[in-house]
MARDONU-728494 format. One record per atom (N, C-alpha, C, O, CB): y, z, x. Coordinates in steps of 0.2 Angstrom, whole numbers, plus 5000, padded with zeros to 4 digits. Glycine has a CB too. Layout:
MARDONU-728494
YZX...
This chain:
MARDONU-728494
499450005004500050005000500650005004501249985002500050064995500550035010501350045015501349995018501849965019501450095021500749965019500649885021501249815019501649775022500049875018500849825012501249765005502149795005502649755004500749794995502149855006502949875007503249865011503849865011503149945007502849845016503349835024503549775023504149755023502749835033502949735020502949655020503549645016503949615019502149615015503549685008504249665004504749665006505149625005504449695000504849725012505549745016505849685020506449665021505249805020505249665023505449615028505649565026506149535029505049595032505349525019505349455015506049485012506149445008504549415009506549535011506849545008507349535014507549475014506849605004507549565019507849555023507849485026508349445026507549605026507249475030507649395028507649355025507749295028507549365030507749365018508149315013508849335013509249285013508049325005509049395015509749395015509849365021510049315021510149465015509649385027510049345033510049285032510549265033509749355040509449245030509549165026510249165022510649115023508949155022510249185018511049185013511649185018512049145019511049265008511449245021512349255024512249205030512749175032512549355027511549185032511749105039512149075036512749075038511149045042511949035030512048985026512748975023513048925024511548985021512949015021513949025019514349015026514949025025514349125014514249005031514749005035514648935039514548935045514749085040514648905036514748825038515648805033515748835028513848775035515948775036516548745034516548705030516248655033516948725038516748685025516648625020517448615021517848665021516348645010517548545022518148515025518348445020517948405020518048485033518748445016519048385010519248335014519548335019519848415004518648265011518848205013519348165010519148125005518248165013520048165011520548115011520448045011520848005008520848125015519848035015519947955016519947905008520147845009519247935022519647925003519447894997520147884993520247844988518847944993520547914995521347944994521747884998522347884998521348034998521447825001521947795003521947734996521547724992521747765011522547714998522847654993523247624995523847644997523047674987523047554997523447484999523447515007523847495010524347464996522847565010523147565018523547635019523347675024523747495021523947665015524347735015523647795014523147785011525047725006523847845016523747905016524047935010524447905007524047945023523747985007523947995002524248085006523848115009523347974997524848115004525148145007524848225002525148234997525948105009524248275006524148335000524548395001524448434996523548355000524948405007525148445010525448495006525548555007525348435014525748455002526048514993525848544992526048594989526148504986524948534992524448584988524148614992523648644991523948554982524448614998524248695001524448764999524248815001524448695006524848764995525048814994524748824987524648774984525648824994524648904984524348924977524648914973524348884969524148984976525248914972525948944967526448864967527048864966526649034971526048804969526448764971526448714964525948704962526148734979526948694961526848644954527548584957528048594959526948704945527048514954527448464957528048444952528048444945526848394958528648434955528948454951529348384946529348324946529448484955529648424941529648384934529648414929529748474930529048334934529648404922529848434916529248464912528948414908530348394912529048524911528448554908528648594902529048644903528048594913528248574894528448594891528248694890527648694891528348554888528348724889528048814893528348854887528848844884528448854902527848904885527948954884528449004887528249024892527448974883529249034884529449044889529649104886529849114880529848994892529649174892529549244889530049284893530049264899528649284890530649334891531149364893531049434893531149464887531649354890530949454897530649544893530149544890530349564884531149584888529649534890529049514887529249494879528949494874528649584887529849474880530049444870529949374872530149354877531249454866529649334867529449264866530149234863530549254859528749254861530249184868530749124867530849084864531349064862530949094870530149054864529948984860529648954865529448984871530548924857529448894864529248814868529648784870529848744866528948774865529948784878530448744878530348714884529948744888530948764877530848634886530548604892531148644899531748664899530748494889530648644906530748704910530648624913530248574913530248784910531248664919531348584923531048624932531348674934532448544923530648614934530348614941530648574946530648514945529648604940530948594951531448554959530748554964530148574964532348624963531048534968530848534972531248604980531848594982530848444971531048634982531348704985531448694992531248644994530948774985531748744995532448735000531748725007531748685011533248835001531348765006530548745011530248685008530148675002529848825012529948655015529348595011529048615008529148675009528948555015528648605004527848625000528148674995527748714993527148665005528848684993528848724987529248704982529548654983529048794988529348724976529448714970529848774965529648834964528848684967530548734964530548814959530848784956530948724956530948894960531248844948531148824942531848834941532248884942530548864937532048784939532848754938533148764930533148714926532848684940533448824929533548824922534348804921534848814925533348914918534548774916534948744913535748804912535648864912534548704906536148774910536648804908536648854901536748914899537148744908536248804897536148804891535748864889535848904885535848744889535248834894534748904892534948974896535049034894533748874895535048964900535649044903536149074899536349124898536249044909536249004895536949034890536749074884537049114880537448954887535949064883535749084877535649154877535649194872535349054874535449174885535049234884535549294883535349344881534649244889535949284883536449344881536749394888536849454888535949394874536649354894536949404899537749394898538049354896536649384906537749474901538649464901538849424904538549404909539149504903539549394901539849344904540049344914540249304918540649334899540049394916540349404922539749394928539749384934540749484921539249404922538449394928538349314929538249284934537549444925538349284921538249224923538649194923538549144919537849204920539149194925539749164929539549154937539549104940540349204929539349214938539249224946538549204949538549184955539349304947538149194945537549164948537549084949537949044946536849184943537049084954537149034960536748974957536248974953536649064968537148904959536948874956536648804961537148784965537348874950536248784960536048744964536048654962536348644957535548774966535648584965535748554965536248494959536148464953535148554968536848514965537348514962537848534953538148504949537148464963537648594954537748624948537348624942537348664937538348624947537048564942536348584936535848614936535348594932536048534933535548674941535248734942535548794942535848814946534848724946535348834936535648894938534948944940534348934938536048934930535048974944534649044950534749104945535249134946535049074960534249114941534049204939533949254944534149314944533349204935533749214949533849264953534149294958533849324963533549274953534749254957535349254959535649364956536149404957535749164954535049384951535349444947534749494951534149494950535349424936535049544955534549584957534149634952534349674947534949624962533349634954532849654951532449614946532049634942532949704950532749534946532649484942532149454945532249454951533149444941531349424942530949394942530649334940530749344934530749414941530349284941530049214939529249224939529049254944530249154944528949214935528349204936528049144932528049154926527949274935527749104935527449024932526649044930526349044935527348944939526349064924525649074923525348994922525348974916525449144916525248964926524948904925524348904919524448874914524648884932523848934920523148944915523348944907523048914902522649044917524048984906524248994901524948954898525148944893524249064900525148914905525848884904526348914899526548904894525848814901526348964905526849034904527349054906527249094910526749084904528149044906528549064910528849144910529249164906529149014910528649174913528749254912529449264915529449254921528149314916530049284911530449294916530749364916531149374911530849254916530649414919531049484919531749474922531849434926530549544925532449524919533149534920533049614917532849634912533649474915533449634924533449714923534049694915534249644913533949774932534149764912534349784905535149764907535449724904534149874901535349794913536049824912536249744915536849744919536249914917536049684915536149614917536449594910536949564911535549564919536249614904536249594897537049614891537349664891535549644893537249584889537849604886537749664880538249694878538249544884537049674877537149714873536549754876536249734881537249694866536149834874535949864878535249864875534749884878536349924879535349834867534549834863534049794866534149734867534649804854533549814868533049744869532849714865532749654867532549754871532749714859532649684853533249654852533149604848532449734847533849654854534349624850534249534853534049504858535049664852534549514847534649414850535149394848535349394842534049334846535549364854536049324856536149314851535649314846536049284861536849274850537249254843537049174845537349144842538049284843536649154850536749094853536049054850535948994849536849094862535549094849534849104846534849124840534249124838534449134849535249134837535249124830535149084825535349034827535649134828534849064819534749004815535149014808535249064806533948974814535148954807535548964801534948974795535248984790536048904800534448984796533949014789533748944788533748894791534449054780533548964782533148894778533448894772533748954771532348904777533548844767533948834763533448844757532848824757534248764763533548884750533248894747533548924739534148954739532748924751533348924735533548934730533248984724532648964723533548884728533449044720533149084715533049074708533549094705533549124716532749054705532549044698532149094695531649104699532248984697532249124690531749194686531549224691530849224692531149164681531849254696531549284701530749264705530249294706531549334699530949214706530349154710530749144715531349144714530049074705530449134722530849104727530449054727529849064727531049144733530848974729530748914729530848894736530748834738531048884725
């Protein structure tokens, strides 16, 4: 019986050393299938994790964990090769309700049609790709009023049009 145990021990043992030989060989990405007309195809963008090619993506877009809607989020191209950030409009800064004196002051880039959130200290970006999610944190005291639940007078709608008959709403 100590026999047949020794035997298990060993055939167990070296199946793992077999396993762990085996993972440490380099698997290396062939490019070459990637040529077209003779050109290289250039991947070096996607070296990086957090890297998204830039251009206009429609996104779930989130302020304090309050949902914004669906709206189109413009992506640049960033001040280092191989990066990408997210270029928000006038429009949409104007809505969120910061005081006037902050979003005056934040930095605005290529050529004034990017405004920098975080341009506002303790301000955040986060791109959830999986979920096409733009998470954006703004400390409280960035905001012109102090409620977090409150919405800008800029995000307001005008209702929906409707009418009362015998107390039925239509």
């Amino acid at each position: 019986m100590t026999r047949s145990f020794e035997f298990k021990r060993s055939a167990l043992c070296l199946s793992i050393l077999m396993l762990l030989g085996s993972g440490s060989n380099a698997v290396e990405f062939n490019s070459d299938f990637l040529k077209i007309d003779g050109s290289d195809a250039d991947l070096s963008r996607f070296s990086r994790a957090d890297y998204t090619i830039p251009g206009t993506y429609l996104l779930d877009v989130v302020l304090n964990n309050q949902f914004l809607g669906r709206q189109s989020i413009k992506f640049v191209d960033g001040e280092e090769s191989g990066t990408s950030r997210v270029c928000f409009s006038e429009e949409f800064v104007g809505s969120l309700g910061l005081k006037t004196q902050i979003a005056r002051e934040l930095p605005r880039t290529d050529a004034g049609a990017c405004v920098d959130l975080k341009g506002i200290d303790g301000a955040s970006i986060r791109y959830i790709k999986s979920t096409a999610t733009l998470k954006n944190n703004v400390p409280q005291i960035a905001f012109e009023y102090s409620d977090p639940n409150y919405i800008p007078r800029e995000r307001w709608s005008d209702g929906v049009d409707g009418a009362m008959l015998d107390y039925h709403v239509i």
